[in-house]
C-alpha positions in Angstrom: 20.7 13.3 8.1 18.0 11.2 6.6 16.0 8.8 8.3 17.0 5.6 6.9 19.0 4.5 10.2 15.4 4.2 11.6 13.7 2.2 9.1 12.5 -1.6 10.3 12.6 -0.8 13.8 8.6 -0.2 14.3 8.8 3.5 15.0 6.2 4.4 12.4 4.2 1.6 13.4 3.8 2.5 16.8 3.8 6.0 16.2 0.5 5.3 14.0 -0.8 3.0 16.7 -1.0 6.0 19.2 -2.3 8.5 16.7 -5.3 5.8 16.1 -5.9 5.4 19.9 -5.5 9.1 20.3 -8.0 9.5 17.3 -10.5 7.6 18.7 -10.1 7.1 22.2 -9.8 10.6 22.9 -11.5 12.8 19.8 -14.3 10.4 19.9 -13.6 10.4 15.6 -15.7 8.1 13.7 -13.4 7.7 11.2 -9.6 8.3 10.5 -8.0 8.1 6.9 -4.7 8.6 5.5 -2.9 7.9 2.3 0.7 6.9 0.6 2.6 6.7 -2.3 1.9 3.2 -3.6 5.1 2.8 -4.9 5.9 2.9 -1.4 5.1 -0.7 0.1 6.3 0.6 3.2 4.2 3.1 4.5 1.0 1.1 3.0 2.1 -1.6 5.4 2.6 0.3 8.2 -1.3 1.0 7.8 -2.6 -2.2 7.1 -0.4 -3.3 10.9 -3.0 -0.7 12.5 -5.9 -1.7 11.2 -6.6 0.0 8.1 -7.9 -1.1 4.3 -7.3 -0.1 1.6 -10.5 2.1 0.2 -8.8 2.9 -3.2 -6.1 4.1 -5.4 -5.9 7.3 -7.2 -4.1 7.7 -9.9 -1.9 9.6 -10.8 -3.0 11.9 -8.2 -0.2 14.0 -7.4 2.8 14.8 -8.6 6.4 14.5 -7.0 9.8 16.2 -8.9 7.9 16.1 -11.8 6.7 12.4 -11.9 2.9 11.5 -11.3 2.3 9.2 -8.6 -0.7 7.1 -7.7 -2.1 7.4 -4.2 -3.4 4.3 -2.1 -5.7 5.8 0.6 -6.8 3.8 3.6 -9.2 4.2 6.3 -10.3 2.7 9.8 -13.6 3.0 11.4 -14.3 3.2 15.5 -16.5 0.1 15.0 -13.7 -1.9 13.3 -11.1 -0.5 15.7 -13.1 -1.1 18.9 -13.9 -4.6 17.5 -10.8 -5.9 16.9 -9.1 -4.3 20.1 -10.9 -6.7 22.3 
C-alpha cells in the first residue's frame, strides 16, 4: 500500500502542527528545523502552512536511486512561533 489515498487531506499538515507545539510548548526548544526534497513542492508547503522559511537550498546534497537531489531546509524559531500564535 502506498500512501497516495492520503495525500490533500491535511494529515501531514496537522501532524507537523503538533510536532511544532510539542517542540516548543513542551521541550521548551528554541529552534526546530527540518528539510525536503525540493523537487517535492509538497512537503516544502506543508512547512511553510506551519510557520517555517525557507533558510536555504543545498545542492545536490544527497543522493536518491542514484540521482542527486537538492535539499530546501526550513526552520522556525520560538519567538516567531509564539508571535504569530496570538
Amino acid at each position: 500500500m502506498n500512501g497516495k489515498p492520503f495525500w490533500g487531506n491535511g494529515y501531514a499538515t496537522e501532524a507537523a502542527r503538533r510536532i511544532v507545539s510539542y517542540g516548543f510548548e513542551e521541550l521548551k526548544l528554541n529552534r526546530i528545523w527540518a528539510a525536503a526534497f525540493m523537487r517535492n513542492p509538497a512537503s516544502s508547503n506543508v512547512m511553510k502552512k506551519v510557520g517555517m522559511k525557507q533558510e536555504g537550498i543545498l545542492k545536490q546534497h544527497v543522493v536518491k536511486w542514484d540521482h542527486p537531489e537538492d535539499l530546501g531546509y526550513y526552520g522556525i524559531l520560538r519567538d516567531d512561533y509564539c508571535r504569530n500564535r496570538h
